[in-house]
C-alpha angles and dihedrals in degrees: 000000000000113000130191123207114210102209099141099106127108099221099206096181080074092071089206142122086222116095104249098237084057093060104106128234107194102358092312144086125260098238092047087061096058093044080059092047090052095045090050092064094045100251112197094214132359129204126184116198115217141187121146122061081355099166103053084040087060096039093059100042103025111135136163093250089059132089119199134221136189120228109197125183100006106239107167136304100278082057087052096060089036087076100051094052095090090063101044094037099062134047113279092250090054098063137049125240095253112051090190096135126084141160136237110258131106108342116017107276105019102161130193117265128165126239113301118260102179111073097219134028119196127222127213139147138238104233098051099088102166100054110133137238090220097053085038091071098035080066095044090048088054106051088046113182104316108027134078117242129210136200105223140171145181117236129190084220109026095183116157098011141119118258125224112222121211138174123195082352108299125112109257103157151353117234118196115231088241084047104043121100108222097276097055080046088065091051104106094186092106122199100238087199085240114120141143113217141176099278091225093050084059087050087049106050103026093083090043100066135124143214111208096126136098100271096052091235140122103254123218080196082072097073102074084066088052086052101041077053092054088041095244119168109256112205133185133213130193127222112231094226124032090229106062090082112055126115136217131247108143146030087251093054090041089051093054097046087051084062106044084058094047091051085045086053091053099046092053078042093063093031085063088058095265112147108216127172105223114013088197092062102057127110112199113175111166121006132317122212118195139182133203118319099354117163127201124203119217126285097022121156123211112192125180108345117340121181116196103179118198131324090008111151121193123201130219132301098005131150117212117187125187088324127134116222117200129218131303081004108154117205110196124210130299095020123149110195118174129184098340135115124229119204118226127298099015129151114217130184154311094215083348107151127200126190140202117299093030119135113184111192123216112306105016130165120209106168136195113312103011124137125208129184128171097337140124128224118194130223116304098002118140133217108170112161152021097343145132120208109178123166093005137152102195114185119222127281085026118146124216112202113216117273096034112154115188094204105213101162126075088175098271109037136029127231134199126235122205126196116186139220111306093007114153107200100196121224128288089018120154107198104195109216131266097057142120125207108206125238111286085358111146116215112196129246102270104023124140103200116201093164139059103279108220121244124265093007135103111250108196117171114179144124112277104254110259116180110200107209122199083048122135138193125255105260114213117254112242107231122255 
């Protein structure tokens, strides 16, 4: 199975300088969704087929498994798969990864391609990111090894879209809606764009098209007629949901699609046994892993992988990003945690934020306000309020007073601080890496340690206590 992804188009309902197939759904981009959907189905090649903003479209998807192809100028969708033929037509080692050259001969752009080794070639399109596997190969499956196969729906309202024409039941055309008389308008069987066909019939017709339609383009809609004339079997297949095949023109339409995948995600969310409180205030973009009996709180965002073993609870309005959470771990409101992995039966949080390199052991407490980069706390160590703790190894049963600052920049390098097993660093302390506070040992509220502090003894550095008397307050001047 060859397929060929049409993502050449501007989309200037987007109103963006951002091509329309790179806008993310979920965290991804649109055309990223529909590369998933044809490696799912174990497509044998895949071309996409670019034009507007090309190059940044190819800089941000490019793989080794994808062949390119440049659409210019855009002259209809059966233009559009003309130029990937040369790729899906020969054998990979045959063509080169960018089909951008053609020659001048029949429809602009036709371009040489030797005869077609592959039996079937898949059309999708780039903006249709929520088209699914599943429907995929029921399409495949129908259109066997000699028919063409097409991905059809029924609409209530079935405005601005394509109409299937039967008689006596069997396919014999498609009729765009500019082009339809009343009576194909009332038709409410719509061409979805999505078909599997012979991959030399395509070879075959697509030259052979022609434009005399309103649009001035040459249609892929036009090949069923050339089908029905071979006598070519024309078969139809059904998605099992309507809207996995809408497209996307706008940053409304795109809205509401984001959200018909997020409530999709819930629901597969609850049905694995998730507790969320409310399934139609939930982000995921990228992929949630969940245990048993996990609860999520509204308004949460999961970015990249995110694990969440048992018994994990998530308060409201958090963003987890590429983190592991262990189990009974409770994450209280407001947290952003980012690339970092927490042991078993913390408590993190509220607004508690954890950034990438931090390891948090079993029991761990990380508070409101605290800050943590690229550091590791051991087991039942405790960090509850008002601190930053950055290139740190902190030792189990350790507490952090509020305030603490381990300073590990000196405005060119970074230093590590370690604090070692027992240690009580007292409130409002400033320890100056690269420095090491020995195991039990107790720091004073106040202190700025710029040395090692021993084990099992009080460090206190501050100025001796002097009270002035005699001295007054500034007292405010009154204006003019």
């Amino acid at each position: 199975m060859n397929v060929v992804i049409l993502a050449a188009g501007q989309g200037k309902r987007m109103r963006s300088d951002l091509p329309k197939v790179l806008h993310p759904l979920a965290g991804k981009a649109l055309l990223g969704h529909v590369l998933d959907a044809a490696r799912e189905i174990g497509a044998e090649k895949i071309c996409v087929v670019y034009g507007h903003g090309g190059e940044q479209v190819r800089s941000a998807l490019d793989a080794p498994d994808i062949a390119w192809a440049l659409q210019e100028p855009q002259l209809g969708t059966g233009h559009a798969v003309l130029q990937a033929m040369p790729a899906v037509a020969c054998p990979r080692s045959q063509h080169t990864r960018d089909s951008a050259s053609r020659r001048a001969s029949g429809i602009p752009g036709t371009q040489s391609a030797s005869a077609p080794t592959a039996s079937s070639t898949l059309v999708l399109y780039g903006d249709v990111p929520l088209i699914r596997a599943s429907t995929l190969q029921r399409l495949i499956e129908a259109a066997g090894t000699g028919s063409l196969a097409l991905l059809t729906a029924h609409l209530d309202n079935p405005q601005g879209y394509g109409r299937i024409v039967r008689v006596d039941g069997a396919v014999k055309r498609i009729v765009e809606e500019k082009d339809a008389d009343d009576a194909e308008r009332a038709i409410h069987e719509i061409n979805t764009g999505i078909l599997v066909a012979p991959t030399a019939a395509l070879a075959r017709w697509l030259p052979n098209l022609g434009k005399r339609n309103a649009q001035g383009e040459y249609y892929l809609t036009d090949i069923v007629a050339l089908a029905v004339a071979e006598g070519m079997p024309v078969v139809t297949a059904h998605p099992d949901e309507p809207w996995e095949t809408e497209g996307i023109n706008s940053k409304a339409q795109l809205a509401t699609l984001e959200r018909v995948h997020q409530r999709t995600i819930a629901g597969q969310l609850m049905e694995a046994g998730v507790t969320l409180s409310d399934p139609a205030r939930i982000d995921v973009r990228g992929e949630l892993v969940c245990g048993r009996d996990v609860t999520i709180d509204v308004n949460c965002v999961f970015e990249g992988r995110v694990e969440l073993a048992d018994r994990v609870v998530i308060g409201a309005n958090c963003v987890l990003k590429n983190c592991r959470i262990g189990s009974g771990t409770r994450i209280a409101p407001f947290c952003h945690i980012e690339d970092a992995v927490i042991g078993a039966d913390g408590i993190i949080g509220p607004y508690a934020r954890l950034r990438p390199g931090t390891e948090l052991g079993r029991d761990v407490h990380v508070g409101n306000f605290v800050e943590v980069k690229n550091s590791s706390i051991a087991d039942h160590s405790k960090a509850n309020h008002l601190a930053y703790l950055g290139d740190a190894t902190i030792g189990s049963r350790v507490n952090i007073g509020a305030g603490t600052i381990t300073c590990n920049y000196d405005g060119a390098n970074k230093f590590r601080t370690v604090i070692e097993d027992d240690a009580f660093i007292g409130s409002d302390t400033q320890l100056v890496a690269p420095v090491t506070v020995g195991r039990g040992a107790t720091l004073g509220a106040g202190t700025t340690l710029s040395r090692d502090a021993p084990p099992d003894q009080l460090t206190v550095s501050r100025a001796k206590q002097v009270s002035i008397p005699g001295w007054k307050r500034p007292v405010k001047k009154k204006k003019g």
